[in-house]
C-alpha atoms as one frame of an Amber mdcrd trajectory, in Angstrom:
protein
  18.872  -5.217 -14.440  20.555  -6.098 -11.035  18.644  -5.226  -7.462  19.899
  -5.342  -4.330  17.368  -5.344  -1.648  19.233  -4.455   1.898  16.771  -5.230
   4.790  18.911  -7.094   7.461  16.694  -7.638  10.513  14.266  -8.254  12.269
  12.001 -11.223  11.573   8.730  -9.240  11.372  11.011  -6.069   9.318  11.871
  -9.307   6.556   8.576  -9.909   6.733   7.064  -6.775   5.855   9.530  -6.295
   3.104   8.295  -9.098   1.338   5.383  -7.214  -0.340   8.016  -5.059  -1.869
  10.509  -8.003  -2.929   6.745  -9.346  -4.650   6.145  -6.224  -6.354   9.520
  -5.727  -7.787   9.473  -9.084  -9.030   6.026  -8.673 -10.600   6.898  -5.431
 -12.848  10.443  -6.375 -13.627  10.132  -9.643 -14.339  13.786 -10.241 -15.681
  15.509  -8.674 -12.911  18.164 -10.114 -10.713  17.355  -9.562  -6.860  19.708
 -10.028  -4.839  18.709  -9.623  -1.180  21.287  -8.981   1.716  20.066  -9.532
   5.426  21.198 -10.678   8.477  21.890 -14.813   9.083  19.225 -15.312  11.881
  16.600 -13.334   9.945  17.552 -15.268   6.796  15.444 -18.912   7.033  12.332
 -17.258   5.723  14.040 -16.129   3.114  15.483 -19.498   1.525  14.102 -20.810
  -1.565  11.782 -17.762  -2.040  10.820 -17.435  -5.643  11.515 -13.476  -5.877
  14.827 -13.713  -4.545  17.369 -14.654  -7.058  20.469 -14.641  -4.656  20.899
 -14.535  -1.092  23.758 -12.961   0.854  23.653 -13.823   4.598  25.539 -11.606
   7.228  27.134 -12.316  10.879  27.383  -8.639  11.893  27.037  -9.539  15.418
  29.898 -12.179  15.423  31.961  -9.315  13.717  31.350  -6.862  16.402  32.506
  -9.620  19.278  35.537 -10.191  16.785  36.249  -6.897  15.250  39.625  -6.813
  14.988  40.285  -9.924  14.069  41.950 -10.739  10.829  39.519 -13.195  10.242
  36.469 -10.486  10.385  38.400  -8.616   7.729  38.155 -11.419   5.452  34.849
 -12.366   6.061  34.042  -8.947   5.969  35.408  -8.514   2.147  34.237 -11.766
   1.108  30.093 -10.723   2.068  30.509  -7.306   0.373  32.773  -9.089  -2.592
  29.003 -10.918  -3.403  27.417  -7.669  -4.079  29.339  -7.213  -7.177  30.759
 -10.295  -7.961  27.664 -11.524 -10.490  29.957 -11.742 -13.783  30.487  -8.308
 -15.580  26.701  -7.089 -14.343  27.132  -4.062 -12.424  24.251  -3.466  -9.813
  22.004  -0.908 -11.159  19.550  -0.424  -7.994  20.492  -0.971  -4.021  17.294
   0.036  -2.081  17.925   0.266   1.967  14.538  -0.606   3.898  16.147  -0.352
   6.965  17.640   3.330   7.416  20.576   2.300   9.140  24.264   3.410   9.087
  25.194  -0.079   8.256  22.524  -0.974   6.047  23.353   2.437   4.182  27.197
   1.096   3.958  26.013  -2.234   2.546  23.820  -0.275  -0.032  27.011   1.646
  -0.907  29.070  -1.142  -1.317  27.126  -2.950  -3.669  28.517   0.128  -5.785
  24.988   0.551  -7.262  24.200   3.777  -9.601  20.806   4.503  -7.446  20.728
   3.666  -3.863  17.006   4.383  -2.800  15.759   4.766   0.499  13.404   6.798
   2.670  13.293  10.494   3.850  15.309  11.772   6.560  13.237  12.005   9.278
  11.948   8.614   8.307  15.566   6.893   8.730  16.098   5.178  11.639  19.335
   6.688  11.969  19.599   9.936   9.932  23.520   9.821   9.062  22.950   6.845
   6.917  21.478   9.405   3.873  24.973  10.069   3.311  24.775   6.601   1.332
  21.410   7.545  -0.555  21.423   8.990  -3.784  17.061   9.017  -4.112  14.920
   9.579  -0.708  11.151   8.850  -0.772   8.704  10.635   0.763   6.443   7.997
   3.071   5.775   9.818   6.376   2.377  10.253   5.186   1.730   6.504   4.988
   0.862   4.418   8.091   1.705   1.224   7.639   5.077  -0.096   7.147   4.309
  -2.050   4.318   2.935   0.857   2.395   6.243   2.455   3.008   8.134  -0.564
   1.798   5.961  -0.589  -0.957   7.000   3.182  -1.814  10.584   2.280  -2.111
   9.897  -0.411  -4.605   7.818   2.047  -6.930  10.507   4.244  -7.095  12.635
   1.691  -8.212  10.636   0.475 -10.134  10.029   3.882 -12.075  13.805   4.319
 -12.101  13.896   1.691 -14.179  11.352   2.950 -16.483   9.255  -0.051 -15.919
   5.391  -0.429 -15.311   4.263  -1.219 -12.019   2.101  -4.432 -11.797  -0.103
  -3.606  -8.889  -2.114  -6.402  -7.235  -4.975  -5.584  -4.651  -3.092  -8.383
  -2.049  -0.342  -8.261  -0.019   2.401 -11.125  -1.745   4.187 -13.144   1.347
   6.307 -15.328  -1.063   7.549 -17.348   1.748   8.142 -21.336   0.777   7.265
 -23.638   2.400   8.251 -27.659   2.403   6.168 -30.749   2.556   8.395 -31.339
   5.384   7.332 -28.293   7.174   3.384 -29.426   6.590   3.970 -32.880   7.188
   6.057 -31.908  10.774   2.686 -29.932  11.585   0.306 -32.744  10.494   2.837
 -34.752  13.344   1.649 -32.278  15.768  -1.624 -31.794  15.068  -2.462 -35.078
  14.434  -4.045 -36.204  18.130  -5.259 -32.639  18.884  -8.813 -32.468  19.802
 -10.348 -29.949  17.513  -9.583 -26.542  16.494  -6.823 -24.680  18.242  -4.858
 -21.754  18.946  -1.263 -20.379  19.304  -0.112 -18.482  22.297   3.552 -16.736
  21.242   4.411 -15.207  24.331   7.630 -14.075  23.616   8.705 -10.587  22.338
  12.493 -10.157  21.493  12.145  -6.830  24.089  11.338  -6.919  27.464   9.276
  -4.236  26.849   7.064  -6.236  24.765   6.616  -9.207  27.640   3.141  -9.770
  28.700   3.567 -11.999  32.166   3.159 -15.907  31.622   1.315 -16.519  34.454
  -1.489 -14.278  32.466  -0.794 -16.101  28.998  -1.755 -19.003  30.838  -5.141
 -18.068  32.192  -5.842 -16.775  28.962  -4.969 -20.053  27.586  -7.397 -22.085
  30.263  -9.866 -19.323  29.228  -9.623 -20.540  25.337 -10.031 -24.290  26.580
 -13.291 -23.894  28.435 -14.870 -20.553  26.967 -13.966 -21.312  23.100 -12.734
 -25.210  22.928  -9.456 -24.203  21.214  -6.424 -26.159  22.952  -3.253 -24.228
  22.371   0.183 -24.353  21.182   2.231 -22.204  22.672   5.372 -21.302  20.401
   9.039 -19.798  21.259  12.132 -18.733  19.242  15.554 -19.349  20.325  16.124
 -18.662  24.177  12.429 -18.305  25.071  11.791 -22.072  25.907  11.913 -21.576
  29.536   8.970 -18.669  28.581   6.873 -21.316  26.890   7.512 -23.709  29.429
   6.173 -21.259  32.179   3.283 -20.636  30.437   2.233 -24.522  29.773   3.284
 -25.368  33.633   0.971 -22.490  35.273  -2.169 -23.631  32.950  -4.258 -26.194
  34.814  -6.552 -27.576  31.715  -4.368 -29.814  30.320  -4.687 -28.055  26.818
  -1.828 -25.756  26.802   1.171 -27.214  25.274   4.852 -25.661  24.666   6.266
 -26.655  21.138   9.437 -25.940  19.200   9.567 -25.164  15.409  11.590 -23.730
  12.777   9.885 -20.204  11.331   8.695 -21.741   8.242   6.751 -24.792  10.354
   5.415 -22.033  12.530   3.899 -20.495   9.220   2.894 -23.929   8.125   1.005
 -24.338  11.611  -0.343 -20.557  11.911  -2.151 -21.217   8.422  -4.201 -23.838
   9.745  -4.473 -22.160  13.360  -7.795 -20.397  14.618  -6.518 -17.526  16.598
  -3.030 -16.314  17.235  -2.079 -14.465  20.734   1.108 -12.869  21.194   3.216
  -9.669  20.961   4.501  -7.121  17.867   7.565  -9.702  17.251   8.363 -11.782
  14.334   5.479 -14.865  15.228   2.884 -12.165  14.838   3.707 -10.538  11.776
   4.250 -14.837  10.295   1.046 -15.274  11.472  -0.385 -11.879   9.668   1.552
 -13.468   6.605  -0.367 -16.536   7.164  -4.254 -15.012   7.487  -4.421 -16.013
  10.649  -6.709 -14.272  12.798  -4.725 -12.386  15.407  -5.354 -10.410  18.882
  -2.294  -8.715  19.370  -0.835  -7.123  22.625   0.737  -4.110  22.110   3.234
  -1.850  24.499   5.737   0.548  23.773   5.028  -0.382  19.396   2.457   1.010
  17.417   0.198  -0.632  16.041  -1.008   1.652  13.439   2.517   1.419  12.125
   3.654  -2.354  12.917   0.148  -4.097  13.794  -1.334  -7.146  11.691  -3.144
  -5.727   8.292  -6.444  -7.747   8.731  -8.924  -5.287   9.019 -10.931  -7.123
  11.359  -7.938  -8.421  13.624  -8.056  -7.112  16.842  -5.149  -5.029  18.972
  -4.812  -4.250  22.935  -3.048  -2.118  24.896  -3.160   0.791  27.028  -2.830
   4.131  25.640  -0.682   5.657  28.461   1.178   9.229  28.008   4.406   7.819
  27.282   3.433   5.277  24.543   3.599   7.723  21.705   6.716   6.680  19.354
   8.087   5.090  22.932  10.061   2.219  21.153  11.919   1.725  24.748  13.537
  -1.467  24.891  13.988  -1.343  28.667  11.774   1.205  31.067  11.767   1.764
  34.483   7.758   1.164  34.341   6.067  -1.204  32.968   2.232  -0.185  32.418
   1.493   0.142  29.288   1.903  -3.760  29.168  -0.097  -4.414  32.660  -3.498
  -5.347  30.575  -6.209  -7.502  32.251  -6.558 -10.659  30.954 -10.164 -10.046
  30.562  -9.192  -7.220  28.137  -7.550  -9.898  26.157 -10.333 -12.418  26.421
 -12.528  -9.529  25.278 -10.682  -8.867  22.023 -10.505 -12.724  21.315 -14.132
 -13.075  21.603 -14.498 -10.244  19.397 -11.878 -10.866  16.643 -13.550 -14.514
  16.237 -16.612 -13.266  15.829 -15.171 -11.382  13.070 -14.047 -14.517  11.093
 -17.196 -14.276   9.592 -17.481 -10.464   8.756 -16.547  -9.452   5.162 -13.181
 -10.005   3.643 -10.394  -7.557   3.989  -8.951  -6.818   0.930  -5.411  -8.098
   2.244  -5.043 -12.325   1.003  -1.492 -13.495   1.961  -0.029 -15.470  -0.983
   2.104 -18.229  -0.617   4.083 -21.278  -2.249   4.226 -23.868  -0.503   7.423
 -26.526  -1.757   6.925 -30.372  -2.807  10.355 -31.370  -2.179  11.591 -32.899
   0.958  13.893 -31.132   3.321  12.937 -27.819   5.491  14.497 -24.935   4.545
């Protein structure tokens, strides 16, 4: 049986497919998963032991280039993949995404059943046209559970058993170059310590650095945690702000690839940051998490830890607000001693009763990061 798993972007969207990937790899053990998704979501996806194949895309260098004969090729070549596995014709495309494009790709792959969920849970409605099965989930919070849904269905399709588990599966792998880069950077740290991720992908999502820094003096004399404060690509200058306007000495901006940052959340304290990809790693990685949340929900998108800890201000607007620009900006204006409030309580829930949510990983011998 060949699967085609289409769930492009974002970071935190790959991660919370993951579950899913786990589950269909669980109950149909002999499958072929293929999964299709977008280059610069694609590094936590390398060397995953669900995955059998994976087919990177450059959809945003094809829009700057769309007419280009060169696109074209590309273009054929990437959707070529989905069928190009011998004789083996793919049997199920699932689209997690519920986008016109992801809906295309799902087509392409030329697949018998193309599964994904109800209308008025698609991101952008039109792209049914590609379905031939839609799930009911808009009774289900979290987005995982709704993953999940898609996977049972396919998984039914198939006539198969489902092999349920009562954890959340993050098969995300992980190099003894990735630990032994964190053991680097740990390695003259005083203690335990936290992560500060201050970026957020939307402006929307931006909590001010000058605050990320207090709170990060606040976590060096109130709770002895130094912290690391982590960036993606074009948020250095973020990071930087934040280390430069802390006057402890124990705030520090680092750089790392997105499986090192898992390596380091695992053996992290606390995590502080926004609803972008770091958070939803760091969820992966059971590390406890106070996160800061603005025009998301966190019902839908928050960390899965029953006893981490979410902020924000529940203004009129907020409800399924998704705004990636605004022309106000409060429902992100939150005190810092709001934050410090929800750190104090979230560690004091380290030792409170297990959720029943424990993150799975494998973690690779060899040498080179993925």
């Amino acid at each position: 049986m060949r699967i085609v798993i289409v769930k492009l972007s974002s970071i935190g969207d790959v991660v919370h497919t993951l579950p899913a990937a786990a589950l269909l790899r669980r109950s149909l053990a002999d499958a072929h998963i293929t999964w299709v998704v977008e280059r610069r979501a694609s590094e936590i996806l390398r060397d995953s032991p669900v995955i059998d194949e994976l087919i990177e895309l450059d959809t945003r260098a094809w829009r700057a280039n769309l007419l280009s004969p060169a696109t074209f090729s590309e273009v054929r070549r990437k959707l070529g993949q989905l069928r190009s596995n011998g004789a083996a014709r793919v049997d199920v495309a699932i689209d997690f995404q519920g986008l016109i494009k992801s809906g295309f790709v799902a087509f392409k792959s030329r697949a018998s059943r193309r599964i994904g969920f109800e209308t008025r849970e698609l991101r952008e409605q039109p792209s049914k046209l590609f379905l031939t099965q839609q799930i009911p989930t808009s009774h289900l919070h979290h987005v995982i559970e709704k993953n999940l849904e898609l996977a049972r269905a396919a998984i039914a399709s198939a006539g198969a058993t489902e092999s349920s588990s009562d954890s959340y599966e993050f098969p995300i792998a992980i190099s003894s170059d990735d630990e032994q880069y964190v053991d680097r950077l740990i390695e003259n740290q005083p203690g335990s310590f936290a992560i500060i991720n201050p970026g957020g992908g939307w402006p929307t999502k931006l909590w001010p650095p000058g605050r990320y820094a207090e709170l990060g003096d606040w976590l060096w004399s109130e709770c002895g945690l130094a912290s690391f404060v982590t960036y993606g690509p074009g948020e250095e200058p973020l990071a930087r702000a934040v280390a430069s306007n802390a006057k402890s000495g124990f705030v520090r901006a680092v750089a790392s690839t997105l499986k090192q940052f898992v390596a380091l959340a695992s053996r992290a304290e606390l995590f502080v940051g926004g609803d972008t990809g770091p958070l939803h790693l760091a969820a992966a990685s059971h590390t406890p998490i106070v996160g800061l949340y603005g025009p998301t929900s966190p019902e839908r998108n928050g960390p899965f830890d029953s006893r981490d800890v979410t902020v924000g201000r529940d203004l009129w607007c907020r409800a399924d607000c998704h705004r990636r620009s605004c022309w106000h900006w409060e429902c992100m204006d939150i005190p810092v001693s709001d934050v410090s409030a929800a750190v104090l309580k979230r560690l004091a829930n380290n030792e409170a009763t297990q959720s029943f949510v424990v993150p799975k990983f494998v973690v690779r011998p060899s040498g080179g990061s993925s």
